[in-house]
C-alpha positions as CSV (number, residue, x, y, z in Angstrom):
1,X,79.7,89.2,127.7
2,X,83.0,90.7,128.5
3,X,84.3,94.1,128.5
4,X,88.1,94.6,127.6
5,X,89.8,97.7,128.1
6,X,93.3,98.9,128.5
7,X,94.9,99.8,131.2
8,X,94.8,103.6,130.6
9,X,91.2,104.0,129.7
10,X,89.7,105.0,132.3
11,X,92.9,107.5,133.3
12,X,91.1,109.4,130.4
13,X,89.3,112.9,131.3
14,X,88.7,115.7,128.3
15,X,91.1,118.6,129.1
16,X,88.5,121.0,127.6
17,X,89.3,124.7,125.9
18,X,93.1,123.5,127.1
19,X,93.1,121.4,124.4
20,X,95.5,121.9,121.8
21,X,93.5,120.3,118.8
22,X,90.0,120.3,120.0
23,X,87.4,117.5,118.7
24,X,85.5,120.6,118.0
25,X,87.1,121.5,115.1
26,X,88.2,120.5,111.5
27,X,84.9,117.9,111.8
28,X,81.3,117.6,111.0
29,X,79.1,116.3,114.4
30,X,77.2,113.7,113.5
31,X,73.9,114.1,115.3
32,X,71.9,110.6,116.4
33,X,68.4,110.6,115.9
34,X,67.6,110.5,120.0
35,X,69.7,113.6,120.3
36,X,68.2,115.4,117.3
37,X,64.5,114.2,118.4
38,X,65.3,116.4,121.6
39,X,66.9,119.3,120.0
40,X,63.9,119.6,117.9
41,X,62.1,120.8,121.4
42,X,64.4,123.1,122.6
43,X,62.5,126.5,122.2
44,X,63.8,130.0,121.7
45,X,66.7,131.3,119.5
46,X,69.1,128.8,120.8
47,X,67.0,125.7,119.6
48,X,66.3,127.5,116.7
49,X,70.0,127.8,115.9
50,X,70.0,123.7,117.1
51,X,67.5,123.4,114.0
52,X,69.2,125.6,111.4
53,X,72.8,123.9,112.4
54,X,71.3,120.3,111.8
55,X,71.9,119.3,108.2
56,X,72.2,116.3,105.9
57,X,75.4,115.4,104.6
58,X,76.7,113.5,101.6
59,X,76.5,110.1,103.1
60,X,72.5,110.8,104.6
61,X,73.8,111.6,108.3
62,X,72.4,114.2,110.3
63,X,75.2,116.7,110.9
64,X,76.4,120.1,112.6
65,X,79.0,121.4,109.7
66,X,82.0,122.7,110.5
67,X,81.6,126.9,110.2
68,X,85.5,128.3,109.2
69,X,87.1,125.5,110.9
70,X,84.8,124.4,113.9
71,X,81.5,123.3,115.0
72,X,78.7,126.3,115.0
73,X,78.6,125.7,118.9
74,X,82.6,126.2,119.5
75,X,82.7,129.5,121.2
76,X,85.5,131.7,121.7
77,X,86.2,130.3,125.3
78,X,86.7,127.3,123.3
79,X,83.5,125.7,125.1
80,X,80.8,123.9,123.9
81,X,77.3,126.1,123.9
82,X,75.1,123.0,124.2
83,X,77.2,121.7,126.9
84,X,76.7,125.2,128.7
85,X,73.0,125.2,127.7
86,X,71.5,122.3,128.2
87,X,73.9,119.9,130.2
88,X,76.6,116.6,129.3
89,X,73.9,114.5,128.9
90,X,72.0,116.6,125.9
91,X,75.3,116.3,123.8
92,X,75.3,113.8,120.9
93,X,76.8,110.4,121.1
94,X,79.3,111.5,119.0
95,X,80.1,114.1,121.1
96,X,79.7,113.0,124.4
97,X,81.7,109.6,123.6
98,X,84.4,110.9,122.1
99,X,87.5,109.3,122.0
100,X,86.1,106.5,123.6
101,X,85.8,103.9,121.0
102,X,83.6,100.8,121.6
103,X,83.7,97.7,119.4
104,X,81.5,95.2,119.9
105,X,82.6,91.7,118.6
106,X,78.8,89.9,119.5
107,X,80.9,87.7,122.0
108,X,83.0,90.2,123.7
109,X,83.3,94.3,123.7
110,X,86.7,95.6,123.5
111,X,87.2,99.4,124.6
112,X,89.7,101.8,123.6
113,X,90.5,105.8,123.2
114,X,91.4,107.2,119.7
115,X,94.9,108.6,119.2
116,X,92.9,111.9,117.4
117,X,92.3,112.7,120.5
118,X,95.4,114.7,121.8
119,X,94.9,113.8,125.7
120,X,94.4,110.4,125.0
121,X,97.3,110.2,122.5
122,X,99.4,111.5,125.4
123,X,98.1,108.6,128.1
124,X,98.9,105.8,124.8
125,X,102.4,107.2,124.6
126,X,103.1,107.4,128.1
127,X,101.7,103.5,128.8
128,X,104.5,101.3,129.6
129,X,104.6,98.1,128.3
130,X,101.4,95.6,129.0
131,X,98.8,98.6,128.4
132,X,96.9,96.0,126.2
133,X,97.7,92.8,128.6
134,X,94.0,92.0,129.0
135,X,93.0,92.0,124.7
136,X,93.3,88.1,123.3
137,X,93.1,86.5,126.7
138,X,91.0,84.2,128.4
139,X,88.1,85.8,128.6
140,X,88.1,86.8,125.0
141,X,88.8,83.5,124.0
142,X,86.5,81.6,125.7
143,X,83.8,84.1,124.8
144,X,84.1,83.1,121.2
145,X,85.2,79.6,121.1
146,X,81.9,78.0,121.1
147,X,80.7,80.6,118.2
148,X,83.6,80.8,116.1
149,X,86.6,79.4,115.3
150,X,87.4,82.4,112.9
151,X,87.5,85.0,115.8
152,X,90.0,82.7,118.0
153,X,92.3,82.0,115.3
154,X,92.4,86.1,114.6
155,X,93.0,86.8,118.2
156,X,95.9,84.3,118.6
157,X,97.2,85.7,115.2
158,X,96.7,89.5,116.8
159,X,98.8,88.7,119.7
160,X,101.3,87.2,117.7
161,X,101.5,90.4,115.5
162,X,101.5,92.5,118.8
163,X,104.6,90.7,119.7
164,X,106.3,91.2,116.4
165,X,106.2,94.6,117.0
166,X,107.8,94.1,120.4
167,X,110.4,92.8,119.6
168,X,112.8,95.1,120.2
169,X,115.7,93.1,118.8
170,X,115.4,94.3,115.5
171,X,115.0,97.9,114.3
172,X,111.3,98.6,113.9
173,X,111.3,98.9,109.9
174,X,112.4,95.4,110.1
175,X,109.2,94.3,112.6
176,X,107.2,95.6,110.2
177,X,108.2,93.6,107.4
178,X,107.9,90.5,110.2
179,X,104.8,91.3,110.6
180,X,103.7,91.7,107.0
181,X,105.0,88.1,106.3
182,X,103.5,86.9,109.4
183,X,100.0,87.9,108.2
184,X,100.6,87.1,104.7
185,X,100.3,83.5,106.0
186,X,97.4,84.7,107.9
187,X,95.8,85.9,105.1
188,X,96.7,82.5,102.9
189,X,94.7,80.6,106.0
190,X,91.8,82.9,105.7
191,X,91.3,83.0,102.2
192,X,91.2,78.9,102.5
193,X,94.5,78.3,100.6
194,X,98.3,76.7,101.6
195,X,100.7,79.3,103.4
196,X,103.8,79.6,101.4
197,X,106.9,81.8,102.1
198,X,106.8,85.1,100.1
199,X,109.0,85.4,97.0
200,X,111.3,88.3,97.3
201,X,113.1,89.6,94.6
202,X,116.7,91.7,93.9
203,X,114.9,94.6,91.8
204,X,115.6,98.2,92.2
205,X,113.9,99.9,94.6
206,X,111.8,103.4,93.8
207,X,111.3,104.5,97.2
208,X,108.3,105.5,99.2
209,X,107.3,108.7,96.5
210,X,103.9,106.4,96.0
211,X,103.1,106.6,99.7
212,X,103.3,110.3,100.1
213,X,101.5,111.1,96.6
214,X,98.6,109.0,97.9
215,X,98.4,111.2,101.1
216,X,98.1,114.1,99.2
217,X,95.7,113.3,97.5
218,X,93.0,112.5,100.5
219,X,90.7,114.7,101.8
220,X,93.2,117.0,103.8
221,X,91.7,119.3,106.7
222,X,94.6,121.6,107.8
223,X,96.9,123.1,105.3
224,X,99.5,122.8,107.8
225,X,99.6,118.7,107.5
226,X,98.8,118.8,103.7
227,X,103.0,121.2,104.1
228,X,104.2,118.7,106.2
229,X,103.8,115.9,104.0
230,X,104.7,117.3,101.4
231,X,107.9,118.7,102.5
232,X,108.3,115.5,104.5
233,X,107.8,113.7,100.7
234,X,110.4,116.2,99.2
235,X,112.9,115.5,101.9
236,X,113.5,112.2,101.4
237,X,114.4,111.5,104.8
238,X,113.1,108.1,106.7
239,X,112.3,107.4,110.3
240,X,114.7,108.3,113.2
241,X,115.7,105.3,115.4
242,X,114.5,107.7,118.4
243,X,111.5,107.7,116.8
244,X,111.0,104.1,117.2
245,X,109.6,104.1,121.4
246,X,106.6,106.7,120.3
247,X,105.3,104.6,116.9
248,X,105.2,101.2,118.5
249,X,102.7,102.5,121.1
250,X,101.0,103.9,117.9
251,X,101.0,100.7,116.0
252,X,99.9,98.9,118.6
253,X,97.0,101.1,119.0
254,X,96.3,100.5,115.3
255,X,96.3,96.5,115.6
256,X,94.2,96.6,118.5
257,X,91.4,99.4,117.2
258,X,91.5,97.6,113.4
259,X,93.0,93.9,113.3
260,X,90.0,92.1,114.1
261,X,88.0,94.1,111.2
262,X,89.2,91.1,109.2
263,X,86.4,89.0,110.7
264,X,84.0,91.0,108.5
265,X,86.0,92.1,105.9
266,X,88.2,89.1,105.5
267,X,91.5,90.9,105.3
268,X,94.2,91.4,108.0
269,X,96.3,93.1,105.6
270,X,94.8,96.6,105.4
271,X,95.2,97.3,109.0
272,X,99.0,96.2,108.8
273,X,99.7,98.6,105.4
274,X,97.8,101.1,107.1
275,X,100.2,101.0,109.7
276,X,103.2,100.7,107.6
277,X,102.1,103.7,105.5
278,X,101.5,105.9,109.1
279,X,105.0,104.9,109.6
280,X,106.8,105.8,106.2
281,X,104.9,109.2,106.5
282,X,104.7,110.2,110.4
283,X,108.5,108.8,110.8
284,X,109.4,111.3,107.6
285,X,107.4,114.0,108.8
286,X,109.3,113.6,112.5
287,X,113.2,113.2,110.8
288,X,112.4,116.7,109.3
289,X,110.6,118.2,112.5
290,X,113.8,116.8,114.2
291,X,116.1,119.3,111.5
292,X,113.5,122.2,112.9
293,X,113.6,121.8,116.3
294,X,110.3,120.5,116.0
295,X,107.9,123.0,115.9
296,X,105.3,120.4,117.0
297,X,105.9,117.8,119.3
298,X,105.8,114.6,118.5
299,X,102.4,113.5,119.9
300,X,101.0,116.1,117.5
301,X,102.8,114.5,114.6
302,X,100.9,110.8,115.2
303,X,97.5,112.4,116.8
304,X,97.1,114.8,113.6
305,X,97.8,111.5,111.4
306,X,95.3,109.8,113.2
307,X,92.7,112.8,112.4
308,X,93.5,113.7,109.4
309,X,93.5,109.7,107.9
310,X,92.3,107.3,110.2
311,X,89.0,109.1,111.3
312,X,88.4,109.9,107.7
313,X,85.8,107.4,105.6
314,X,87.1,108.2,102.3
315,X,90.6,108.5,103.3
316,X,90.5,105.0,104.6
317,X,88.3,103.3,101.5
318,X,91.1,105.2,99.4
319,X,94.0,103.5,101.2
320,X,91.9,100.3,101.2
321,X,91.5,100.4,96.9
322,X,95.1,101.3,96.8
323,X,95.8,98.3,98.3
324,X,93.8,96.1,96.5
325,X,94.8,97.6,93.1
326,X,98.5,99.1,93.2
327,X,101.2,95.7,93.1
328,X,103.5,98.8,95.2
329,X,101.8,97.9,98.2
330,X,101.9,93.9,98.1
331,X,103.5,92.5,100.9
332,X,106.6,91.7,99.0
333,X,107.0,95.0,97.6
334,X,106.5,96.8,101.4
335,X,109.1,94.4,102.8
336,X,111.5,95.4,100.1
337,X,110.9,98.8,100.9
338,X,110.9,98.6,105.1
339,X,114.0,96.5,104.7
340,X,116.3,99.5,102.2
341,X,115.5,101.5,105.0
């Protein structure tokens, strides 16, 4: 079975307590059973605070919760205490993965770093072009040909939508609504029925208000991003042509970690409106970081996007139902908007 990974993966190495927006914080640890099976035999105070830390959550995980903003075994050196204590290999698999993301198709593993994760948003922004050159090739392909037609046709329809973004000829609001028409006939040939061209119409435009409200209303971990969006939403500013280099390693990241969802859920459309709301919102939040001198870099402004909504279940199930119910966010409608831009 084949293992695909990028060409920076393995570039990757955790920067520790230098971190600038540790893993350690804003999150609770989910705990695998394995790793919990062993903490329950650590003796003395320290596996007793392993035992009294270890709760269940909402969703019937096993959990460290975060304490004021961090894990219980963040200390003030910005280390981690079980790493200290009883070694790498005693962390969970949460813990000791992260932001290594692996994604298993049956036929073929695909391998990737999360952009949460501010070292590897850095490597993803500083990849030339090609980073990705070894996802939907050969080997891919002729994993899954025998057992599914579905997953080849998505493939050649990922690279295709890879190359939309690319395609630096047009500005990249314009890509974007490319690539939503692209997969609308995508989606037509998934859902069994006849791709036709989408039917645009003349009517007045309301702007992207809708996209922002729905942000604020997520589950929002740092006071400091629930500000920026909203003053980002106030501003009415949309995204800077500079900004342009930085998103398209961001959305390609996106298509690559989420596209091929679609053979389970049956939808390539929420991972290209995901991406098209990350850009409305990131590029506002930038254009008014850009009137500041930008008190936060930009890699800050995608990597905190990525924590704060991409890493979050009920974030993304929110965005997915707005989707699916909300005629704002139909392809035509998002073209219409991309394209007043």
């Amino acid at each position: 079975m084949p293992d695909i990974y990028p060409s920076f993966y393995k570039r990757f190495k955790c920067i520790a307590n230098r971190c600038e927006d540790s893993c350690c914080k804003d999150w609770d640890i989910n705990i695998d059973s394995d790793t919990e099976a062993f903490y329950n035999t650590v003796e003395g105070a320290f596996g007793d605070k392993l035992r009294r830390h270890a709760v269940t959550d909402e969703y019937g995980e096993r959990v460290f919760r975060c304490v004021e903003g961090k894990c219980p075994f963040w200390n003030s050196d910005m280390l981690c205490d079980i790493f200290i204590e009883l070694g790498e290999e005693r962390l969970s698999q949460t813990c000791g993965g992260f932001p290594r993301v692996r994604i298993d198709y049956g036929d073929f593993t695909e391998h990737l770093l999360s952009f949460a994760c501010p070292e590897a948003a850095r490597l993803m922004l500083g990849e030339k072009e090609g980073a990705y050159s070894s996802f939907g090739g050969e080997d891919e392909l002729f994993a899954c040909q025998d057992s599914s037609d579905s997953m080849s046709f998505l493939l050649k329809a990922r690279e295709r939508t890879a190359g939309l973004l690319l395609d630096r000829s047009l500005p990249f609001a314009y890509r974007l609504a490319d690539c939503l028409e692209f997969n609308a006939q995508v989606q037509s040939v998934l859902n069994g029925e006849e791709p036709a061209p989408l039917e645009l119409d003349d009517a007045q435009i309301d702007g992207a208000g809708f996209i922002f409200d729905m942000h604020l209303k997520f589950e929002i971990m740092s006071g400091e991003w629930r500000k920026a969006v909203s003053d980002a939403a106030q501003s009415g500013l949309v995204p800077r042509v500079d900004f342009t280099d930085d998103f398209e390693k961001f959305a390609l990241y996106y298509v690559y970690r989420y596209y091929l969802e679609a053979i389970n859920s049956g939808d390539v459309m929420y991972s290209i409106k995901r991406i098209v709301c990350a850009y409305i919102v990131t590029g506002a939040i930038d254009a008014l970081f850009a009137r500041q001198g930008y008190p936060y870099p930009r890699m800050r402004i995608l990597q905190r996007y990525s924590k704060e909504v991409e890493h979050s279940y009920d974030n993304t199930e929110m965005l997915n139902t707005e989707f699916d119910r909300d005629k704002r966010f139909s392809a035509e409608e998002l073209i219409r908007l991309l394209e007043s831009f």
